[in-house]
N, C-alpha and C positions, 0 to 999 in steps of 0.2 A: 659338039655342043649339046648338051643337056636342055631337053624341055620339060620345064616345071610342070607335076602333076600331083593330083590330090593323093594321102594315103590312106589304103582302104583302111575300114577299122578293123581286121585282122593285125596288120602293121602295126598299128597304135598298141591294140593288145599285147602283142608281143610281145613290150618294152622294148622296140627300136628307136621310140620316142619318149624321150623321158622330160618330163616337164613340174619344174619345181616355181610352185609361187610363193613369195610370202608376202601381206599385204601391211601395211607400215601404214599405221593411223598416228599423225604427228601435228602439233599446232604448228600456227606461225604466226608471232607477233609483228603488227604494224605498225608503226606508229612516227611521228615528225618524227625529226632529228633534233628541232629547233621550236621554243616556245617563247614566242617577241609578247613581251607585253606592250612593250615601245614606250610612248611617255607616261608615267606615272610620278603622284606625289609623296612627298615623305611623309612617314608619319600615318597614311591610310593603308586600309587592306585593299588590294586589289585580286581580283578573280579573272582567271582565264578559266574554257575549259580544252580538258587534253582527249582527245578521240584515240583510245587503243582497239584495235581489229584484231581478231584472229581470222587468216585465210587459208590457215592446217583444215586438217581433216579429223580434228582432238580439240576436246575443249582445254583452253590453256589456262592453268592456274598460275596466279599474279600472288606471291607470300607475299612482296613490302615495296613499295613506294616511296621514297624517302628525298629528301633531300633538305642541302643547311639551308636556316629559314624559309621552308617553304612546308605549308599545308595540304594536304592534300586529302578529298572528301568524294567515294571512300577510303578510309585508313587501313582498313585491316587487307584482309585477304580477297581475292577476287577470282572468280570461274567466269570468265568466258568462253560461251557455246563458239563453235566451228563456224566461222563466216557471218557471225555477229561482230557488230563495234559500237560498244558505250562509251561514254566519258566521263570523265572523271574531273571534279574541280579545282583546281590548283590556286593555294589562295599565296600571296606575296605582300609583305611590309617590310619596307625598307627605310632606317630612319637618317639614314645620310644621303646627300647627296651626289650627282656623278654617274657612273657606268656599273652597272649590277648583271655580274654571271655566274652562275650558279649550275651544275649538273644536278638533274632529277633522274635517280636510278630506279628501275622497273626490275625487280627479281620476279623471274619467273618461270616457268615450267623446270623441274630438273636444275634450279641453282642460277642458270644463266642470266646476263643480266644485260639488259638495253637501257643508252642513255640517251636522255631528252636535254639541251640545252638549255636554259633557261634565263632569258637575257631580258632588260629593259634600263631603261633611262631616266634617272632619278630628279625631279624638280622641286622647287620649292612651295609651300601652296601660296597661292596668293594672299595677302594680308587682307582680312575683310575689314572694308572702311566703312563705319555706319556716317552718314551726313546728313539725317533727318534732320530737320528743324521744322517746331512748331510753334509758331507766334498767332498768341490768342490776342486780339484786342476786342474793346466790345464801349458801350454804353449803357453807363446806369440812371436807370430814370428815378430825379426825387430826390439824388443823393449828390453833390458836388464835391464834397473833398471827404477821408477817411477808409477805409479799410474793406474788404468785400474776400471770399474765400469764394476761389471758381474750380469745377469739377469736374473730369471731365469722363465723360461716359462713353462704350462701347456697349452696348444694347444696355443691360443695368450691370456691367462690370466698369466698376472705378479705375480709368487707366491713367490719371495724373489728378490732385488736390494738390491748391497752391495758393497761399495767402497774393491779393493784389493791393497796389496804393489805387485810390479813385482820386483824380485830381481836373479839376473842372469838368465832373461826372463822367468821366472817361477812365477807362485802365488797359493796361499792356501786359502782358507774360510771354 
């Protein structure tokens, strides 16, 4: 048995050791697999946003971002440094209702291309029901029966004028 020992630097000189390195600077894209909006309504824009990393040792350039019906901000081209991670806003309008899936393709360094899922669950909006009601009644002094024009004011903005009947000095709107 052989016991390991150092070699001198003659050895080395010699070319009994030959030692080739080559050193490979390369990105690496991170990113979900999966982008849940969950419940959303039809007819609005909704915004997520999508966190892409590089954990290479190369800053990895992003050409296009794409996907059907879906925005996404930035559009164009993107450089991220080595072991940074920005995001990116992904905007989604859906005007049907039901189950919405969609692939978000990431092209990037060299052609390749990763894909983000992009799902969520379409509702209806609610129907906005206004149920104000404002009944003015009032007393007018000096006057018993005939006609009176009431006004009605929000600091000096007119927000309702409306002819009233006055009947035994009184009226209603």
């Amino acid at each position: 048995q052989m016991t390991p020992r150092s070699l001198t630097p003659n050895e080395i000189s010699s070319g009994l050791v030959h030692r080739d390195f080559e050193v490979v600077l390369a990105p690496e894209i991170e990113v979900a697999s999966v982008l849940d909006f969950g419940r959303i309504y039809a007819g609005l824009v909704h915004q997520k946003q999508l966190q892409i990393g590089n954990s290479g040792s190369a800053a990895l350039e992003i050409s296009a971002i794409s996907g059907v019906g879906l925005q996404v901000d930035p559009a164009g081209s993107l450089t991220i440094a080595a072991g940074d991670s920005p995001s990116v806003t992904v905007s989604l309008q859906v005007d049907s209702l039901g189950s919405y899936s969609q692939d978000l393709r990431i092209t990037h360094s060299e052609g390749q291309t990763e894909t983000v899922s992009v799902r969520a669950s379409i509702e209806a909006l609610p129907a906005a029901v206004s149920t104000q009601l404002l009944t003015v009644s009032g007393r007018v002094s000096g006057v018993t029966e005939g006609t009176i024009s009431v006004e009605i004011l929000n600091g000096s903005t007119s927000v309702m004028q409306q002819q009233a009947a006055v009947e035994n000095g009184r009226y209603r709107l």
